[in-house]
DRENVEXDREN-904596 format. One line per field, with one value per residue: residue number from 0; residue in three letters; z, y, x of N, C-alpha, C, O, CB in turn. Coordinates in Angstrom, 3 decimals. Glycine has a CB too. Layout:
% residues N
nr <- NUM,...
rest <- ALA,...
nc3 <- Z,...
nc2 <- Y,...
nc1 <- X,...
cac3 <- Z,...
cac2 <- Y,...
cac1 <- X,...
cc3 <- Z,...
cc2 <- Y,...
cc1 <- X,...
oc3 <- Z,...
oc2 <- Y,...
oc1 <- X,...
cbc3 <- Z,...
cbc2 <- Y,...
cbc1 <- X,...
END
This chain:
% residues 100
nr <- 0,1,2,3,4,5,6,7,8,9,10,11,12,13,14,15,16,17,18,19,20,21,22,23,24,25,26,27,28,29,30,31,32,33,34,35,36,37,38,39,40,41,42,43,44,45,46,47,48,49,50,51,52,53,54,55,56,57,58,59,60,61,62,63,64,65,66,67,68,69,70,71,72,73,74,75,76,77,78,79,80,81,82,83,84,85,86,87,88,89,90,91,92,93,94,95,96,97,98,99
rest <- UNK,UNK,UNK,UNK,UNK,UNK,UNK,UNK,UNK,UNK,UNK,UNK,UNK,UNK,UNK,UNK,UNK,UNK,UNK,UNK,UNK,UNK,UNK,UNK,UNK,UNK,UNK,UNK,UNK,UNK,UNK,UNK,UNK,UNK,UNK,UNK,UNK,UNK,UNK,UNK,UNK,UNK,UNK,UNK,UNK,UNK,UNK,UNK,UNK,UNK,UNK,UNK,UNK,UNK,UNK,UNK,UNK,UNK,UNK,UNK,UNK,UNK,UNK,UNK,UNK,UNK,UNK,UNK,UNK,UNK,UNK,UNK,UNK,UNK,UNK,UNK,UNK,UNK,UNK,UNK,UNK,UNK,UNK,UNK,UNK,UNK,UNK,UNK,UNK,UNK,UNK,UNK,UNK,UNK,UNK,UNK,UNK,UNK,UNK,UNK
nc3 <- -63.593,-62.945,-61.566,-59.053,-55.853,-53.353,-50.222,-47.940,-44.793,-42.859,-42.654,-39.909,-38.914,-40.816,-40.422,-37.993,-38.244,-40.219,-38.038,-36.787,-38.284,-38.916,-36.612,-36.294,-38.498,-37.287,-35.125,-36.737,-38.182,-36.060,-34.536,-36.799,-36.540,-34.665,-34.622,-36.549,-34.511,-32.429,-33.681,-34.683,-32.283,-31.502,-33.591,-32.992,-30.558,-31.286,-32.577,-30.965,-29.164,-30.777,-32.445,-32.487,-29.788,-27.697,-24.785,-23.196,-24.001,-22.583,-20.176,-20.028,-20.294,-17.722,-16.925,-15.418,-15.240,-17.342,-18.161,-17.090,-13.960,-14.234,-17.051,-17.446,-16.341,-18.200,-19.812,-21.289,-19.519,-21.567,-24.572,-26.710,-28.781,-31.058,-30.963,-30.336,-27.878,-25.321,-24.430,-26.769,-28.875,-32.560,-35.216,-38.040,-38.657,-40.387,-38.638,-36.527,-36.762,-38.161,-41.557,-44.289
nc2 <- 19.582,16.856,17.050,18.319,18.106,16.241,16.143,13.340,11.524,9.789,5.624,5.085,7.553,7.622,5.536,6.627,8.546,7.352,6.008,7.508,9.303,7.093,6.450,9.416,8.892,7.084,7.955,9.961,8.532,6.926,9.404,10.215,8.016,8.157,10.536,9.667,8.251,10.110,11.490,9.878,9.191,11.881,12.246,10.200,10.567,13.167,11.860,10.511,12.535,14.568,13.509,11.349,11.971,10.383,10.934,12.216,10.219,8.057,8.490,9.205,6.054,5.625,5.006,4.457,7.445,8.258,10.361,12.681,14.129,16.995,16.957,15.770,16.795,18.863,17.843,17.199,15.049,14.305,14.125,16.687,17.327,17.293,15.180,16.477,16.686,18.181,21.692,22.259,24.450,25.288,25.793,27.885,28.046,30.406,32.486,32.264,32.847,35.116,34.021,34.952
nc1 <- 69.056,70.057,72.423,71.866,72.160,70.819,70.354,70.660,69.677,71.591,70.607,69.929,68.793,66.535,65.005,64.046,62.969,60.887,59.545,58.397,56.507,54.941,53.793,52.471,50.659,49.094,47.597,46.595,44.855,43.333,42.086,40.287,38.737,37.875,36.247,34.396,32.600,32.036,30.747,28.770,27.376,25.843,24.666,22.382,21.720,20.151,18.103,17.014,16.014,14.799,13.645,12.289,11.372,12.287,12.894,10.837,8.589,9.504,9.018,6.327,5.943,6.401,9.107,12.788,14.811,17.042,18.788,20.862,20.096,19.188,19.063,16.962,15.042,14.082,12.567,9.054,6.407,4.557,2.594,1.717,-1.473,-0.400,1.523,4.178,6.418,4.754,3.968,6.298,7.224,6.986,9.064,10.097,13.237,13.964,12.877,13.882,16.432,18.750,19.070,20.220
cac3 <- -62.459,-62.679,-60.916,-57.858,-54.895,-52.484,-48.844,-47.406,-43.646,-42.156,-42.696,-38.492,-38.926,-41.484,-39.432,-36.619,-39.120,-40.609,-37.206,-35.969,-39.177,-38.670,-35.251,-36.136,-39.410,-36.416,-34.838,-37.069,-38.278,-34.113,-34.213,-37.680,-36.222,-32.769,-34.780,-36.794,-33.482,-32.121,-35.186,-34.733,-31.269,-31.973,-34.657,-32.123,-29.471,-31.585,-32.909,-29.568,-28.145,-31.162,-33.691,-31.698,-28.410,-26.289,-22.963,-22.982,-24.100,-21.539,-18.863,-20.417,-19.758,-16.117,-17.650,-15.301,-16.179,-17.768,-18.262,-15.606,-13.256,-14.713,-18.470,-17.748,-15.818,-19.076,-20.909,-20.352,-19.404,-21.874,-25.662,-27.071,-29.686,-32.695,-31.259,-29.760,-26.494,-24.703,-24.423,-27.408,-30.185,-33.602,-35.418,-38.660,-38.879,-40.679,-37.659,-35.110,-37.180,-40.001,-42.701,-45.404
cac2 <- 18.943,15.684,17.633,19.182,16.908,16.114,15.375,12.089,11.316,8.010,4.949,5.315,8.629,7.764,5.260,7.593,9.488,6.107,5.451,8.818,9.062,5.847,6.729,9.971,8.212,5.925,8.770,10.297,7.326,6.782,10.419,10.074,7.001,8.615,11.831,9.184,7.494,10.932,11.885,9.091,9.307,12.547,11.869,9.492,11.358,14.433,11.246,10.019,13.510,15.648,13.112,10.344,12.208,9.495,11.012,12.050,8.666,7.290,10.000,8.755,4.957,5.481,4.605,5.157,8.470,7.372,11.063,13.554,14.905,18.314,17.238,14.757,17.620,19.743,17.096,17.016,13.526,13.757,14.486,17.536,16.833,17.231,14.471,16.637,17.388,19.302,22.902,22.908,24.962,24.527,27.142,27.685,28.789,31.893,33.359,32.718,33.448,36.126,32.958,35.438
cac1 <- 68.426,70.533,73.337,71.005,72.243,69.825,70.780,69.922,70.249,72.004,69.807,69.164,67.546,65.664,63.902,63.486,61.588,59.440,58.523,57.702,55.708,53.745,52.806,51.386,49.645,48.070,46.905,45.551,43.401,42.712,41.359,39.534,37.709,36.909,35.131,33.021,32.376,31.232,29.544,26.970,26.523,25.421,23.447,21.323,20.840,19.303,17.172,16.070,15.420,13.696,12.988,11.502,11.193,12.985,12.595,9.247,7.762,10.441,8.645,4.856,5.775,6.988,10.557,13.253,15.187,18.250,20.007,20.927,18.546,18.981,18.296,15.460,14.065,13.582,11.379,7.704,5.889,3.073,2.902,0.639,-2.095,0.480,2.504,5.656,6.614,3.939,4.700,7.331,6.867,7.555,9.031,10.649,14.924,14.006,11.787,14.508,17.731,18.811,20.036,20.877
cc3 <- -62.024,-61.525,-59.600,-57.037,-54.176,-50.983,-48.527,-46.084,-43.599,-42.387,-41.127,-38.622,-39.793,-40.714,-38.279,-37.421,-39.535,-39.447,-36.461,-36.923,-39.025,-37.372,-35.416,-37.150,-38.180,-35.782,-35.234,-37.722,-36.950,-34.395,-35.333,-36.888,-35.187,-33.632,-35.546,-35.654,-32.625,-32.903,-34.797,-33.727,-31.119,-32.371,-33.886,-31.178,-30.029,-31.980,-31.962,-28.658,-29.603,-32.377,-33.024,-30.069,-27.385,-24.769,-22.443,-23.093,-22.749,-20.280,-18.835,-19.919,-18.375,-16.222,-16.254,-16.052,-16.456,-18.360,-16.998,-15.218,-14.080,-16.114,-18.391,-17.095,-17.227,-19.887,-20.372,-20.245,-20.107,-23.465,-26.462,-28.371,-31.173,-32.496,-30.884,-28.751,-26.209,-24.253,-25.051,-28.769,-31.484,-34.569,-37.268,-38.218,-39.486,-39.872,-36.136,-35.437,-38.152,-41.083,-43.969,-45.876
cc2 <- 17.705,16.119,18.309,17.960,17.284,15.064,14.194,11.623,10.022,7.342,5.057,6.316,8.325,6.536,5.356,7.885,8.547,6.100,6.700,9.176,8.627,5.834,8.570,9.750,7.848,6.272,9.723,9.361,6.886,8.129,10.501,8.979,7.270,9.971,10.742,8.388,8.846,11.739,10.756,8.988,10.760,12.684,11.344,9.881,12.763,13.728,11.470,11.288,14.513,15.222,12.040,10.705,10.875,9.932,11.112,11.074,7.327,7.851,9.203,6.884,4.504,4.839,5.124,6.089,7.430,9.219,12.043,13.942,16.334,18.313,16.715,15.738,18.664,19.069,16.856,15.562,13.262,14.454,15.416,16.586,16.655,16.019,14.732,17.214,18.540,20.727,23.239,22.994,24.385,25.402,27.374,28.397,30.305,32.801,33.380,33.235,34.134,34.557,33.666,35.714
cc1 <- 69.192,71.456,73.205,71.827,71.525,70.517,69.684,70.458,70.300,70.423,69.181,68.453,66.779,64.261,63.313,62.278,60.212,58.577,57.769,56.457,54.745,53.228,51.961,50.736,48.546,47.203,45.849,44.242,42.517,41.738,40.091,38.279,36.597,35.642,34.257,32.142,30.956,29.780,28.079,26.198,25.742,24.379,21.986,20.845,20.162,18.374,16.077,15.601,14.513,13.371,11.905,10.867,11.491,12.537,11.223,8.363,7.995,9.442,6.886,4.782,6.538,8.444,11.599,14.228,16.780,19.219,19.646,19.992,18.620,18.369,17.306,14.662,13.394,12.711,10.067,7.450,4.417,3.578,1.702,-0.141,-1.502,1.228,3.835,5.461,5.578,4.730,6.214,6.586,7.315,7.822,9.754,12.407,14.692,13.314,12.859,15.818,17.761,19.921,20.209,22.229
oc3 <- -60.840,-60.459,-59.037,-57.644,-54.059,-50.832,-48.731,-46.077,-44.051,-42.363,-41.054,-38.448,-39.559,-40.577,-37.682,-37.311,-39.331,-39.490,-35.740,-36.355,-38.953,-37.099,-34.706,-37.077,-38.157,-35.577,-34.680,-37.682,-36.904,-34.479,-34.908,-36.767,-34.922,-33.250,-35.158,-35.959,-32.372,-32.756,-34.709,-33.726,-30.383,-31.842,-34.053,-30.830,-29.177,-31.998,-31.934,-27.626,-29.234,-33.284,-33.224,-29.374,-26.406,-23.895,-21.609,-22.346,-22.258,-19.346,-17.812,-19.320,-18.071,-15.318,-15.884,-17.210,-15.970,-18.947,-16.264,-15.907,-14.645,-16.510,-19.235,-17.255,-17.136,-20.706,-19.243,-20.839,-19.721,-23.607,-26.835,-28.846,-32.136,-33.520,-30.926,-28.538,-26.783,-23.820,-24.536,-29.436,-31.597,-34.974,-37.619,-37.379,-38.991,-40.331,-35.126,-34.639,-39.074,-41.133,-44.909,-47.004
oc2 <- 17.387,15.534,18.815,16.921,18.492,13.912,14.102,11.296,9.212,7.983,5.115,6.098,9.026,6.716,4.666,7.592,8.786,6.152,6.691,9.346,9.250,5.183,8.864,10.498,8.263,5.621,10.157,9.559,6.594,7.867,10.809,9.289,6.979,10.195,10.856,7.941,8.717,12.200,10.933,8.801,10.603,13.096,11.824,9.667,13.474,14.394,12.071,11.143,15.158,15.939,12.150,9.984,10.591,9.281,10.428,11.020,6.401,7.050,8.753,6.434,3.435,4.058,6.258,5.826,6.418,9.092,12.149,14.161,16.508,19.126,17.032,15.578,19.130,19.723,16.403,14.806,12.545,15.116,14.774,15.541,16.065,15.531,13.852,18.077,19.629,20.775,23.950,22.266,23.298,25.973,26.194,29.295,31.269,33.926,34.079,33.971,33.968,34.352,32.890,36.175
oc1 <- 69.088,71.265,74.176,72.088,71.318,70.922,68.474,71.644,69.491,69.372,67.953,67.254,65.795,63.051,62.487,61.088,59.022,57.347,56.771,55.378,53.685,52.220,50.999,49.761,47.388,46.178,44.839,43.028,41.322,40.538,38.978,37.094,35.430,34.493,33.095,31.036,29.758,28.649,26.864,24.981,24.767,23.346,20.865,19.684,19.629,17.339,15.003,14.945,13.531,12.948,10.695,10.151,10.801,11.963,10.629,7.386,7.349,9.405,6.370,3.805,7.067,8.741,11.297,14.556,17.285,20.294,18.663,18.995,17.540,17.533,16.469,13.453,12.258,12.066,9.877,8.218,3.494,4.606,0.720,0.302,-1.991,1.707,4.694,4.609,5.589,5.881,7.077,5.851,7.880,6.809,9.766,12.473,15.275,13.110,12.769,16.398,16.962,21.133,20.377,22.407
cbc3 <- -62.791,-63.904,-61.664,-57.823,-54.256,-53.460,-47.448,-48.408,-42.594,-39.833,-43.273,-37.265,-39.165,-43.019,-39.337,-35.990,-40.905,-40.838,-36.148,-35.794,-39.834,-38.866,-33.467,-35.847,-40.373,-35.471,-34.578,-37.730,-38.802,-32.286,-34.139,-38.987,-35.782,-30.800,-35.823,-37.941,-32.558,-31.840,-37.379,-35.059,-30.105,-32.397,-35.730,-31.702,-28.144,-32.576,-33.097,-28.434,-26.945,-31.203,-34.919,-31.593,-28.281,-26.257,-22.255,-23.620,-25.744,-21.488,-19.854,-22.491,-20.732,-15.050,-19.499,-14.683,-15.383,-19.491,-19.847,-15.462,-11.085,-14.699,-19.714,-16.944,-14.488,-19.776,-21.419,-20.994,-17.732,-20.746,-26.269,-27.556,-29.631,-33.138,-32.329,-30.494,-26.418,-23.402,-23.154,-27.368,-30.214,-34.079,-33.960,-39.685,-40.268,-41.903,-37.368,-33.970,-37.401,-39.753,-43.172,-45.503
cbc2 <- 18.585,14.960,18.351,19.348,16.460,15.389,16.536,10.896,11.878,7.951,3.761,5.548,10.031,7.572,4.650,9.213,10.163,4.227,4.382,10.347,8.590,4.315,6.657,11.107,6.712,5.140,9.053,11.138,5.706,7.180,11.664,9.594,5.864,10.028,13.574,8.300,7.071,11.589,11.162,7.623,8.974,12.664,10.483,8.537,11.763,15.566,10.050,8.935,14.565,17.200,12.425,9.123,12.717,9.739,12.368,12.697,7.869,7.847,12.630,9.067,4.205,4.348,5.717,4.782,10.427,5.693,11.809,14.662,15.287,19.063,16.827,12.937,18.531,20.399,15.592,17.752,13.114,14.536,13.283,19.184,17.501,18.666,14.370,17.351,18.031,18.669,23.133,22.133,26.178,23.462,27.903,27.964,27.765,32.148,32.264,31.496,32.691,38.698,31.372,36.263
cbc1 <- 66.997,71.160,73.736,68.808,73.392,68.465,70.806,70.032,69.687,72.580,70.305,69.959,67.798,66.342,63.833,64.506,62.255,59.929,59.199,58.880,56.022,54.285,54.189,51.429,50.343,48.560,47.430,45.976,44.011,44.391,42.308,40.411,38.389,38.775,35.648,33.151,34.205,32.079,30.552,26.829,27.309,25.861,24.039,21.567,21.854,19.736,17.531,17.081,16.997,14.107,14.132,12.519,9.718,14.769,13.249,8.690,8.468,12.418,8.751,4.614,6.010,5.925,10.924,13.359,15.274,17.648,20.320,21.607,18.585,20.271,18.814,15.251,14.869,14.529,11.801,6.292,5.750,1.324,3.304,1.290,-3.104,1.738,2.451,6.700,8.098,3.266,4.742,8.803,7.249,6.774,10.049,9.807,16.076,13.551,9.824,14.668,18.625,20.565,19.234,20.475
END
């Protein structure tokens, strides 16, 4: 193994390579950051629409709408006797999908 030679390019290419390197390191930490970024907004808006019902409470205290006319149109303005969105069911995962 001592005897293997191993090519090594000019000191200039090699810091072509460092810096080409360290810019897509940068990127990928940029892109890492942006999916936890998306990840939580995410997270909050499945809060504010089917854990907390956001719009509908928004809809119940004469709130203006605050998302598109088309989605604020799908939320009711009142909350059934259970507490969720009037006229939504409640169903289990194994009655609407095969999870085996």
């Amino acid at each position: 193994m001592a005897d293997v030679p191993i090519p090594i390019p000019p000191e200039r290419e090699r810091k072509v390579i460092a810096e080409t390197l360290g810019a897509l390191d940068d990127k990928i930490e940029l892109n890492r950051r942006m999916n936890e970024t998306l990840e939580a907004m995410a997270q909050a808006l499945f809060k504010d629409w089917f854990v907390d019902f956001g719009p509908t409470r928004a809809k119940m205290e004469g709130r203006a709408p605050y998302l598109a006319p088309d989605l604020w149109s799908l939320f009711p303005d009142r909350l059934d006797e259970e507490g969720k969105p009037e006229g939504w069911g409640r169903e289990t995962l194994g009655s609407l999908f095969d999870v085996s």
